[in-house]
C-alpha positions in Angstrom: 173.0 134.6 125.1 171.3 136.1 121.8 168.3 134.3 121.0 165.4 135.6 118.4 162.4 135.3 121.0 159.9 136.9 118.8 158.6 137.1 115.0 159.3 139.4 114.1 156.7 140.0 111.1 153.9 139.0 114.1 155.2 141.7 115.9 155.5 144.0 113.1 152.1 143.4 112.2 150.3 144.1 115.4 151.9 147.4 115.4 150.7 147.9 111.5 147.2 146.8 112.8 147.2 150.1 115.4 149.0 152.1 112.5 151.8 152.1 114.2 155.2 151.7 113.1 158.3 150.7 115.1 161.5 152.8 114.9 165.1 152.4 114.7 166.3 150.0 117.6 162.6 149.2 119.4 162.8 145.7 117.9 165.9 144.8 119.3 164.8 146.2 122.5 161.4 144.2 122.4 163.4 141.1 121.8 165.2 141.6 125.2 162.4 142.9 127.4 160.6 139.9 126.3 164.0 137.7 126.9 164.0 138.6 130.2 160.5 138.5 131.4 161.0 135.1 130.1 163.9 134.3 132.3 162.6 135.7 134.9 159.2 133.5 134.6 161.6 130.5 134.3 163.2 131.2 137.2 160.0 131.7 139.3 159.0 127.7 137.9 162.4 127.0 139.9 161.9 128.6 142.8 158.2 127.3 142.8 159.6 123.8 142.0 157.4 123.4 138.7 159.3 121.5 135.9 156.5 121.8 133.3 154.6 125.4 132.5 151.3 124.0 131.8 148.1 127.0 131.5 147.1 125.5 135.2 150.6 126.4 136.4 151.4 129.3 134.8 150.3 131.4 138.1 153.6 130.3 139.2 155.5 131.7 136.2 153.9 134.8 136.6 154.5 135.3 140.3 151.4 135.6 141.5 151.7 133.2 144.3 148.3 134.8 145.8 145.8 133.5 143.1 
């Protein structure tokens, strides 16, 4: 499943701020690092049995079951 996870000009831009530029390719590999850390975070709220990431919860996301 392709979805655009990032914006890019955001992105873009806080490489530009460290004058840094991004080359060929590294924005579609961005796109699915951050695609999968993001299913992977999902999937911990399932096997956690949280239904709603909310900033108290989001421990659980992250995997950090030791807080």
């Amino acid at each position: 499943m392709k979805n655009n996870v990032l914006n890019k000009t955001a992105v873009k831009n806080i490489f530009a701020m460290h004058d840094r530029q991004l080359g060929k390719g590294a924005m579609e590999m961005l796109e699915e690092h951050i695609s999968r850390e993001l299913n992977t975070m999902a999937k911990r709220m399932v096997e956690g049995n949280t239904k709603r990431l909310v900033p108290d919860l989001f421990w659980v996301a992250l995997g950090k079951w030791n807080k």
